[in-house]
C-alpha positions as CSV (number, residue, x, y, z in Angstrom):
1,X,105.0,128.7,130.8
2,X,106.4,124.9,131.1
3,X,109.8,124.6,129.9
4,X,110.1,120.9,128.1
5,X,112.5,118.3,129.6
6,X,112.9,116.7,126.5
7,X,113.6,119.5,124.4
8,X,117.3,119.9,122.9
9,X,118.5,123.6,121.1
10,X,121.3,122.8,118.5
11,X,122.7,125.2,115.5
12,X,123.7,124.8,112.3
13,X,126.4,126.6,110.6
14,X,124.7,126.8,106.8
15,X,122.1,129.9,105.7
16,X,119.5,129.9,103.0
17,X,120.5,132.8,99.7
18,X,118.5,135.6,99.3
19,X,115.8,135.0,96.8
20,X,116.0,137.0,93.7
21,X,113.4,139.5,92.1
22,X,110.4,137.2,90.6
23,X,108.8,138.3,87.9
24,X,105.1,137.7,87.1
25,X,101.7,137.9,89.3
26,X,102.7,134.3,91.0
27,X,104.3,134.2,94.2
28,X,106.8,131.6,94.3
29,X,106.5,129.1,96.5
30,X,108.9,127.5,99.5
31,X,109.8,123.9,98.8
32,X,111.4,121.5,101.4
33,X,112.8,118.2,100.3
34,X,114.2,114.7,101.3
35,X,116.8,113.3,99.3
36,X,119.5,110.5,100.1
37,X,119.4,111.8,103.8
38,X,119.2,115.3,103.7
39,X,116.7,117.8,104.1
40,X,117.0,120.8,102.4
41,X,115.2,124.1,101.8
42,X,115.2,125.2,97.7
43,X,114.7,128.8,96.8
44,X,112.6,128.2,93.9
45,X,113.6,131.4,92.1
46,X,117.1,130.8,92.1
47,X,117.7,126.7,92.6
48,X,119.6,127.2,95.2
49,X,119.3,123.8,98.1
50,X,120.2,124.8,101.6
51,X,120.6,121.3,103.6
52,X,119.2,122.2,106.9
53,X,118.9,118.7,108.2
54,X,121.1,114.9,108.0
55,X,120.4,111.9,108.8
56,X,121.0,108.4,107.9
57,X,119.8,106.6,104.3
58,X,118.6,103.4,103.6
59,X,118.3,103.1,99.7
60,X,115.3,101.6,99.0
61,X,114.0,102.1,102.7
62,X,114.3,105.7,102.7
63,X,115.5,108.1,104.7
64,X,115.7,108.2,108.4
65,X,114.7,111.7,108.2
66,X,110.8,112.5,106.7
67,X,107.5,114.1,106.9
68,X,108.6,118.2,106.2
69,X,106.1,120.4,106.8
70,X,106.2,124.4,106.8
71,X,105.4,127.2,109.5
72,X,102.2,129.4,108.6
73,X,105.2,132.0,107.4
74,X,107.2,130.2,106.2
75,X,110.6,130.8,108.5
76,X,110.6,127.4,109.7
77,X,110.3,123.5,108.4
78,X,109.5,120.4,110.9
79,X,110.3,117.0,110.5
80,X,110.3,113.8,112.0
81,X,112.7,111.5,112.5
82,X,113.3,107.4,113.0
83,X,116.2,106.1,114.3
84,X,117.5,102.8,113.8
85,X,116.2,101.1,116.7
86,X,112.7,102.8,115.9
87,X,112.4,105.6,117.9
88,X,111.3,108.9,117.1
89,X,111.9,112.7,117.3
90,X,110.3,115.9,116.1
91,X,112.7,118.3,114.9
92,X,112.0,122.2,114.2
93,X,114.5,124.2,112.1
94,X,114.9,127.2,111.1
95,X,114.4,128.0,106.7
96,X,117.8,129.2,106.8
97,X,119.6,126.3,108.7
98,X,120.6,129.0,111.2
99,X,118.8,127.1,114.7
100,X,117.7,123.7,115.4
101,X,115.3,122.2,118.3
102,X,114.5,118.8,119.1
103,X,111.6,117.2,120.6
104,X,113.0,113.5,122.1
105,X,110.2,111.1,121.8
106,X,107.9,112.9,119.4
107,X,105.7,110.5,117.7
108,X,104.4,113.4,115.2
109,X,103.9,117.2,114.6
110,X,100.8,119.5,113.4
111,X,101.9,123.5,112.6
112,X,99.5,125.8,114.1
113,X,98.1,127.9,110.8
114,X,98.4,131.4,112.2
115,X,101.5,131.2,114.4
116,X,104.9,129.9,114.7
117,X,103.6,127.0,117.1
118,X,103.0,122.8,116.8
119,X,101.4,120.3,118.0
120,X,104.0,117.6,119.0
121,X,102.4,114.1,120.2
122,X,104.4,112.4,123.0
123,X,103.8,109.0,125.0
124,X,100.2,110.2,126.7
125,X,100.2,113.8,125.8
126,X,100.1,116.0,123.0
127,X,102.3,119.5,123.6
128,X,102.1,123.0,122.0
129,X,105.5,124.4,121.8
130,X,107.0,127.5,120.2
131,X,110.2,127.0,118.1
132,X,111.8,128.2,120.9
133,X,111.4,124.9,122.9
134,X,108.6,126.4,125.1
135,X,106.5,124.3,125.8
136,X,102.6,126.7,126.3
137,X,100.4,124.1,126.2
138,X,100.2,120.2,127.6
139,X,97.3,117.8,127.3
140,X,97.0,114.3,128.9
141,X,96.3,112.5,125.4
142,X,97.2,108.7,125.9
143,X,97.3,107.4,122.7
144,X,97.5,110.3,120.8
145,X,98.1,110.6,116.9
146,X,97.4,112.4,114.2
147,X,96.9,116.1,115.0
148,X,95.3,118.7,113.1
149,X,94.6,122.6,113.9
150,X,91.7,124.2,112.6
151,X,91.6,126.6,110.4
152,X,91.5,129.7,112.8
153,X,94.1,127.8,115.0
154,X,92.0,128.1,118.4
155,X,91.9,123.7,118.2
156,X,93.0,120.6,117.6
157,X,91.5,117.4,116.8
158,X,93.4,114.3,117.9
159,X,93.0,111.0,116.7
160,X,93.5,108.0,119.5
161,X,94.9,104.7,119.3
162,X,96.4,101.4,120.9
163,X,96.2,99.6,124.5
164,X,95.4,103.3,126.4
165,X,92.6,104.1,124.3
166,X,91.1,101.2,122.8
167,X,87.9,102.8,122.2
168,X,89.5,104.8,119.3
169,X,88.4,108.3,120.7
170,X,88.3,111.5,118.6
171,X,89.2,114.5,120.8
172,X,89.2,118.4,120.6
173,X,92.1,120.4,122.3
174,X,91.0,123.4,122.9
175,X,93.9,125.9,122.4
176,X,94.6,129.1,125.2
177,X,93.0,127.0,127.7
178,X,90.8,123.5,128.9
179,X,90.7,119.9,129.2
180,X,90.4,117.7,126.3
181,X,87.1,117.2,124.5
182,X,86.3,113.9,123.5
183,X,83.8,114.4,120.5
184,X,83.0,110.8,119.0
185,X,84.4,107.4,120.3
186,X,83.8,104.2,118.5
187,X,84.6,100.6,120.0
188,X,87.3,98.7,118.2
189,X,88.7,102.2,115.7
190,X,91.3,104.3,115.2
191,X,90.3,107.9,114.7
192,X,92.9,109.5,112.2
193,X,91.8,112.9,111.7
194,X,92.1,114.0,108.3
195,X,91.4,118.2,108.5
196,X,88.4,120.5,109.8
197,X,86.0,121.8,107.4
198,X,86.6,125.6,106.4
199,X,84.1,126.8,108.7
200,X,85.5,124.6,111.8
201,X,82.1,123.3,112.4
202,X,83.4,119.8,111.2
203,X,86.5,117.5,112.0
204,X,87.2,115.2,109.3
205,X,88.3,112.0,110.5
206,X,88.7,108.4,109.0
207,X,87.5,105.4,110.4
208,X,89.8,102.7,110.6
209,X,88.6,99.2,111.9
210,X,91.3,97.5,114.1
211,X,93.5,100.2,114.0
212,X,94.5,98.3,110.7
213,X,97.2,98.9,109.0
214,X,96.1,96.9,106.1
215,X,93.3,98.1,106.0
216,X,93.7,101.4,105.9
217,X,96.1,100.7,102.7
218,X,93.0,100.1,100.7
219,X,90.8,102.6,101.6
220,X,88.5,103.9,105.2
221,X,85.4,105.3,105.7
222,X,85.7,109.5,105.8
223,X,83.3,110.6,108.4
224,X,82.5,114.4,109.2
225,X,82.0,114.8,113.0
226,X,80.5,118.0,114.6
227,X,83.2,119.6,116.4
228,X,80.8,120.0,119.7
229,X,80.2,116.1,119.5
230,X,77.3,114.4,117.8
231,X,75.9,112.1,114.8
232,X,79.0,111.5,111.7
233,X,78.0,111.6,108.4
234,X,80.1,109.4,105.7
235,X,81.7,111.1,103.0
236,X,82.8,107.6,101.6
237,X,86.4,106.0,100.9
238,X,89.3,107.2,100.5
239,X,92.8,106.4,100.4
240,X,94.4,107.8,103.8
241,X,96.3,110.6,102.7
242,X,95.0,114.4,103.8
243,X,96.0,116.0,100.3
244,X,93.3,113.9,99.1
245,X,90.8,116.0,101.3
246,X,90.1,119.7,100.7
247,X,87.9,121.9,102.5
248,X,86.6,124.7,100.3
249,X,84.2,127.0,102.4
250,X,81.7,126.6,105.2
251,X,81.4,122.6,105.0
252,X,82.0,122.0,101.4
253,X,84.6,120.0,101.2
254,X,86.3,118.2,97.9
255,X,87.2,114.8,97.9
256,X,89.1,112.2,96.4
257,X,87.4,109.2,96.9
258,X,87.6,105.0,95.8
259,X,89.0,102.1,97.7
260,X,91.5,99.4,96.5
261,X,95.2,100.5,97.6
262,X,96.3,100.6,93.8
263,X,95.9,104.1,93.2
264,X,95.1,104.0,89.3
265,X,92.2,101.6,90.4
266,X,88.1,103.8,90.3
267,X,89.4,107.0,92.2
268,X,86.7,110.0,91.3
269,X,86.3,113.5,93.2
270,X,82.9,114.4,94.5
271,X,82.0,117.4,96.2
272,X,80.8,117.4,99.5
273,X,78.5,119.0,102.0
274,X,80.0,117.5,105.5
275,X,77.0,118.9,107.1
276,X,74.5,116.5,105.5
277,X,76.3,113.7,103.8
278,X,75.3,114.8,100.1
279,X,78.0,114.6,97.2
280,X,78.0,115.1,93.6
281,X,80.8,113.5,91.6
282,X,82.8,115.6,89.1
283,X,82.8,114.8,85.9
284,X,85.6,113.0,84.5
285,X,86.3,110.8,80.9
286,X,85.3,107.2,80.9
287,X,88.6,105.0,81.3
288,X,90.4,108.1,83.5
289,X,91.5,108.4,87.5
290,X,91.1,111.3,88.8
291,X,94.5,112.0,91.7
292,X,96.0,114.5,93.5
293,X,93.7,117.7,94.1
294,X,94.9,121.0,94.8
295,X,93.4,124.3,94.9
296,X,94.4,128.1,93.7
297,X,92.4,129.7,96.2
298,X,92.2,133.1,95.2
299,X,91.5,131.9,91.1
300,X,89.4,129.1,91.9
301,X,90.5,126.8,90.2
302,X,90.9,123.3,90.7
303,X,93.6,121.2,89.8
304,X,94.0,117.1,89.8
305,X,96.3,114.6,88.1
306,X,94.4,112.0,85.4
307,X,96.0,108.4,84.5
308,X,94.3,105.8,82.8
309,X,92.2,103.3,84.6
310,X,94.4,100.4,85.6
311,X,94.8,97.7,88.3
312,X,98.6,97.9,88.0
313,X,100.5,99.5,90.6
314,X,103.3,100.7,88.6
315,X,100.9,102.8,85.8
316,X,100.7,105.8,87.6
317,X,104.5,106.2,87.2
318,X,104.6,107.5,83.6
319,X,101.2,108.3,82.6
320,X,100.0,111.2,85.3
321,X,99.0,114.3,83.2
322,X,98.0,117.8,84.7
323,X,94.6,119.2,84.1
324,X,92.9,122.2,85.4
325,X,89.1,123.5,85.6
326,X,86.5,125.2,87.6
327,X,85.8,123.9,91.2
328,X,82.2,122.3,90.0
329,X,84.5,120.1,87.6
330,X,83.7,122.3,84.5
331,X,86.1,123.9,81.9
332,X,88.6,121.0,82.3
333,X,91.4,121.2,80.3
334,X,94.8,119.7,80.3
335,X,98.1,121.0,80.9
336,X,100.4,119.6,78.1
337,X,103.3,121.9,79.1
338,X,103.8,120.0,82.4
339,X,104.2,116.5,80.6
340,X,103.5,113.3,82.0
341,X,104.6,111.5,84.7
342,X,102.6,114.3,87.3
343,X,101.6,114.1,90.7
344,X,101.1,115.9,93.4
345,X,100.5,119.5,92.1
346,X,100.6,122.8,94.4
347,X,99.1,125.9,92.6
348,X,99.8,129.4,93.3
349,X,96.9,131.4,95.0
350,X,96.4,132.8,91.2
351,X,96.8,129.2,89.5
352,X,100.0,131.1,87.2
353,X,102.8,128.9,88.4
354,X,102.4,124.9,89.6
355,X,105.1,123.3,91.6
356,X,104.6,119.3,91.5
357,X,106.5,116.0,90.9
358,X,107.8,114.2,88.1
359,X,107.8,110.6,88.4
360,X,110.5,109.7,85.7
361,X,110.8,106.1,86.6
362,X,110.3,103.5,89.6
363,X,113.4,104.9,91.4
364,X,114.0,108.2,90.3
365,X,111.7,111.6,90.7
366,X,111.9,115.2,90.6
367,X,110.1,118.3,91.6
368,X,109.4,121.0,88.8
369,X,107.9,124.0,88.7
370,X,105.6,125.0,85.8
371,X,104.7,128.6,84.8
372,X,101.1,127.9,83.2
373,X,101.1,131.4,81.2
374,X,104.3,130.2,79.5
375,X,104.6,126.7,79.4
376,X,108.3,126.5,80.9
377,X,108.8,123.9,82.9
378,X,112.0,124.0,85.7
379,X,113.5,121.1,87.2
380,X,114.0,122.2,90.7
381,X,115.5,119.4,92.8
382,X,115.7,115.6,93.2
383,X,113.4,113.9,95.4
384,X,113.3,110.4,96.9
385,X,111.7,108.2,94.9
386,X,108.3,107.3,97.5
387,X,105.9,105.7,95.3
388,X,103.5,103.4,96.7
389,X,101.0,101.0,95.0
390,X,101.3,103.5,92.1
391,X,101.1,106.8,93.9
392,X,103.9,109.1,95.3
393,X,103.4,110.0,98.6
394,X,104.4,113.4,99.1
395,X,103.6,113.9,102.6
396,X,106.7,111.5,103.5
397,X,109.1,113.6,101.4
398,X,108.1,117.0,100.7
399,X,106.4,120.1,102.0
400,X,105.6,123.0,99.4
401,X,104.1,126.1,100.6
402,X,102.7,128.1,97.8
C-alpha cells in the first residue's frame, strides 16, 4: 500500500439525524446539494440539511465548491473544488460530516460502484484511494480526465487530453493489478468517456474534435468502443452530459440524442445496440423534446422530461413536464402531479417516489420529491440555480442516490 503525499485528513464537528420510519414500498433516496457555498446532505424523510462542506460563493458564477457524487453505499459524498486562482481539489466526506479527506491537486473523481473507493485524476496519473487517504492503486495517465468504473468495478476507462497526449487516447485501467490499456486513440480528439455498457463489453466515449470546448457545447459524436480495443460504432450526438446515456443490459444502451447546445432544440431518445450501431427512436409527439432520462430499474420503467420544441435557451425553464412509460417508449403518460418546470428526474428502483428539480425561474430552483401513487409533491431543499442554454445541469450541483 502507497500512502498519498498529497492527501490531507480533516474533521468536522456537525452529524447527519437519523432518518425516520418511511412508509411505502419506495426507498428513499440520499440527496446531496450545492447551495450559496455549502454542501449539504438532506435526509429526504425528514428535511433535515446537514452542511458537510464550505466554500466560497460567487453569485452568478457559482460556487467554488461542485460536482457531488455518492459512494456505492451511500456513507460518503465527493466533491471537487476550484479555488480562486483555479486550482483544484477532490474532497471525500463522510454523509454525516463526521471526517473529511483531501486530495491536493485532483483534477476530478469517479466512485468505484461496489466499494467505498475512487478514482482521483492528478497531473499524469490517475489514483485509486480508499476514503481513508490510502492510496491502492497508481497509474501513469498523463493527461488524464474523465474517469469511469465499470459496472462490476474491476476497470476504468480514462479519457486523455492536452500537450501529453495529443493523440486523444482512450485507456482501460485495469483494477487489482496492470499497466494501462490503451483501447482506441484518434489524432487531433479528446476521449471523454461517457459510461460502459451493462455488460462491460463496451466503453462509451465521445468524440471531441480539438479538444473543443465549443464544440462540445453543441453536441459530439457518441462512439461505442470494445473494451479489448477495436473498430467504434457511432451512436450519434449528443449533448455531453452522462445522465443523458443509460445502459440497460448487455449492450443496449438508451440515449438522448440531437446537436445544437439549446437544449429545447430536436433532442429524441433512440435505443441502442452499442455492439452494431443499430437504433430505433422512441416515439414521441410532434412539436415535443424529449430530456432528462432516468430509469426504475427494478419496474422498468422509463422516465424523461418533455418541453416544447424551441430554439430559445430560456424555454426549458418553465415548461419541463414529467412523463413516464415502458422502456420501448410505449404506455407514455404524463405525470401532472409533479408540475412543470421538471428536470432531471431520479426514480426509485420501483418507479413509486421521483426526486428531481424544479426550475421556478432563471435564478432560483429546487429539488422535490414526488410520491407517484399519491401525487404529493415535497419541496426538499434549494439548489443553485445551474441552467445552461436551457437545461440544468445537475451533475455540477447535485448527486441523488435513489
Amino acid at each position: 500500500m502507497l500512502v498519498s503525499g498529497v492527501i490531507m485528513v480533516t474533521c468536522a464537528v456537525t452529524s447527519r439525524a437519523q432518518a425516520g420510519t418511511f412508509v411505502g414500498s419506495s426507498v428513499p433516496a440520499e440527496v446531496a446539494v450545492v447551495h450559496d457555498g455549502t454542501l449539504s446532505v438532506v435526509d429526504e424523510v425528514s428535511g433535515h440539511a446537514v452542511v458537510v462542506a464550505r466554500g466560497p460563493y460567487y453569485g452568478v458564477l457559482g460556487s467554488a465548491i461542485g460536482t457531488p457524487g455518492f459512494a456505492a453505499d451511500g456513507a460518503w459524498v465527493a466533491y471537487l473544488e476550484t479555488s480562486s486562482s483555479g486550482s483544484t481539489s477532490v474532497h471525500v466526506v463522510s454523509s454525516s460530516g463526521a471526517h473529511a479527506i483531501t486530495v491536493a491537486g485532483g483534477q476530478g473523481y469517479a466512485w468505484s460502484p461496489v466499494r467505498d473507493e475512487l478514482a482521483v485524476s492528478l497531473a499524469g496519473s490517475v489514483e485509486l484511494i480508499t476514503v481513508a487517504g490510502k492510496v491502492l492503486e497508481r497509474w501513469a495517465v498523463p493527461g488524464s480526465f474523465s474517469e469511469s468504473f465499470s459496472s462490476s468495478g474491476a476497470q476504468i476507462a480514462v479519457g486523455t487530453r492536452g500537450a501529453d497526449a495529443p493523440d486523444g487516447s482512450l485507456a482501460v485501467l485495469p483494477v487489482g493489478g496492470g499497466p494501462p490499456r490503451t483501447i482506441f486513440s484518434r489524432a487531433g480528439y479528446c476521449q471523454q468517456p461517457a459510461g460502459w455498457t451493462a455488460d462491460g463489453s463496451r466503453v462509451l466515449s465521445w468524440q471531441d474534435a480539438d479538444c473543443s470546448a465549443s464544440l462540445a457545447a453543441d453536441g459530439l459524436t457518441l462512439d461505442a468502443i470494445p473494451a479489448v480495443g477495436g473498430r467504434p460504432v457511432s451512436l450519434g450526438t449528443t449533448l455531453v452530459d452522462p445522465s443523458w446515456v443509460l445502459p440497460v443490459s448487455g449492450t443496449r444502451v438508451l440515449v438522448n440524442t440531437g446537436n445544437d447546445r439549446i437544449v429545447a432544440d430536436h433532442k429524441v431518445l433512440r435505443s441502442c445496440d452499442a455492439a452494431t450501431g443499430a437504433c430505433t427512436v422512441l416515439p414521441l409527439p410532434a412539436g415535443s423534446t424529449s430530456l432528462d432520462p432516468a430509469l426504475a430499474t427494478a419496474a422498468h420503467e422509463l422516465f424523461e422530461v418533455r418541453v416544447p420544441q424551441s430554439v430559445q435557451a430560456s424555454d426549458f425553464v418553465p415548461h419541463g413536464t414529467l412523463w413516464a412509460g415502458t422502456l420501448s417508449g410505449g404506455g407514455e403518460h404524463q405525470l401532472t402531479a409533479a408540475g412543470t418546470g421538471v428536470a432531471d428526474p431520479v426514480p426509485s428502483a420501483d418507479g413509486g417516489m421521483v426526486t428531481f428539480v424544479r426550475m421556478i425561474s432563471a435564478t432560483t430552483a429546487t429539488v422535490d420529491v414526488l410520491d407517484v401513487r399519491t401525487g404529493q409533491v415535497r419541496v426538499l431543499a434549494p439548489v443553485d440555480d445551474a441552467d445552461y442554454y436551457g437545461e440544468f445541469t445537475a451533475w455540477s450541483v447535485l448527486a441523488i442516490r435513489a
